[in-house]
C-alpha positions in Angstrom: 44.3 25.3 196.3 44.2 22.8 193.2 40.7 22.7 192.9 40.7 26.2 191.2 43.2 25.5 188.6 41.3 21.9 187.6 38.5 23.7 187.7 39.5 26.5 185.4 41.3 23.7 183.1 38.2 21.7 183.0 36.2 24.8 182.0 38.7 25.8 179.6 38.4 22.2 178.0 34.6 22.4 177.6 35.2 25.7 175.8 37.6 24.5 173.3 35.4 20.8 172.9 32.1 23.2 171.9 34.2 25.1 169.5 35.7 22.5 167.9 32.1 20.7 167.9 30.8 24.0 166.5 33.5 23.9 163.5 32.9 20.4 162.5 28.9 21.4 162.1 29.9 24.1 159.7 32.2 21.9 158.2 29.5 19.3 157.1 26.5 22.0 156.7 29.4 22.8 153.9 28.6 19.0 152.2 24.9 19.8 151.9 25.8 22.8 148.5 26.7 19.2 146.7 23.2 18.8 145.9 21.8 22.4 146.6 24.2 24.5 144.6 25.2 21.1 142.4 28.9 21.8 143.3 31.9 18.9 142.9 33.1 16.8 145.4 36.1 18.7 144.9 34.9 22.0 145.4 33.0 21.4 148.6 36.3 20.2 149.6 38.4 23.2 149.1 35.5 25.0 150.5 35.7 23.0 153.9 39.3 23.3 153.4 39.5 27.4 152.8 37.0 28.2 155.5 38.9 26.6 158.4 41.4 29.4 157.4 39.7 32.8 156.4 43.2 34.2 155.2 44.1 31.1 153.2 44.3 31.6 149.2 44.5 29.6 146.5 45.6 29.8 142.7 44.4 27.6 139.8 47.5 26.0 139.5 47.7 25.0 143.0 43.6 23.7 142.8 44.7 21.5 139.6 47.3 19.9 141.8 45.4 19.5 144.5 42.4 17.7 142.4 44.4 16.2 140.0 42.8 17.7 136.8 43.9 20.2 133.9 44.4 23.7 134.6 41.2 24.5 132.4 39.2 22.1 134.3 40.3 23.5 137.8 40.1 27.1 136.5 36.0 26.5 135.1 35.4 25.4 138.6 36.7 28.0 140.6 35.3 30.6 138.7 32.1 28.8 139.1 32.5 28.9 142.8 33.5 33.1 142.3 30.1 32.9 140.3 28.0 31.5 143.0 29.7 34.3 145.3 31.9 31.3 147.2 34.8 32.8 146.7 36.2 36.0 146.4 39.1 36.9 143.0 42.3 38.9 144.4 44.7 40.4 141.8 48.2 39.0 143.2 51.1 40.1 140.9 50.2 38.4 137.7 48.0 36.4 138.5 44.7 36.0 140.4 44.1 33.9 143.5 40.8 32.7 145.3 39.8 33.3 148.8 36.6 31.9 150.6 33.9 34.5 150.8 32.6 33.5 154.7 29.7 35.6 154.9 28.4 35.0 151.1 28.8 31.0 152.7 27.5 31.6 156.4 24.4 33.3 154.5 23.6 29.8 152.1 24.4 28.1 154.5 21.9 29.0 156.7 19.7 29.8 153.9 19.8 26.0 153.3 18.8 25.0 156.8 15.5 26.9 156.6 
């Protein structure tokens, strides 16, 4: 019978719509350390950016690409983000790259809502 497989489809769909509703919460909950943790526009973006992928990393050079700015610039606000405990420092070869810390964010995050 087709009912059963429209009926598991629909299910399925309803699943993947309230996870996808769930990520785009977290996503702009992330906007809100703007003004709390007086982060750039910038930052907040590769926060909402890093956090749809936990395994994602990112080096200074690639960050002063990305915003457009000097490799000083981009490097100060990373290491304000690793400062805040946003981010996370790995050691990779010579150099160091930055991963998103989810649980240090989770935890503000929430914190903020409170």
């Amino acid at each position: 019978d087709v009912t059963y497989f429209i009926d598991f489809c629909l299910d399925s769909l309803v699943t993947a719509v309230g996870k996808v509703e769930r990520k785009l919460e977290f996503l702009m909950k992330i906007t809100a350390l703007e003004d709390k943790d007086n982060l750039t526009r910038n930052q907040v973006s590769l926060l909402q950016r890093l956090s749809l992928n936990k395994h994602k990393v990112i080096s200074i050079e690639e960050y002063s690409s990305d915003i457009g700015k000097s490799r000083e610039i981009a490097r100060r606000e990373l290491k304000d983000l690793l400062g805040k405990e946003l981010l996370d420092e790995i050691k990779q070869g010579k150099k160091f790259v930055y991963r998103i810390n989810t649980s240090n964010l989770r935890a503000k995050l929430w914190g903020a809502s409170s």
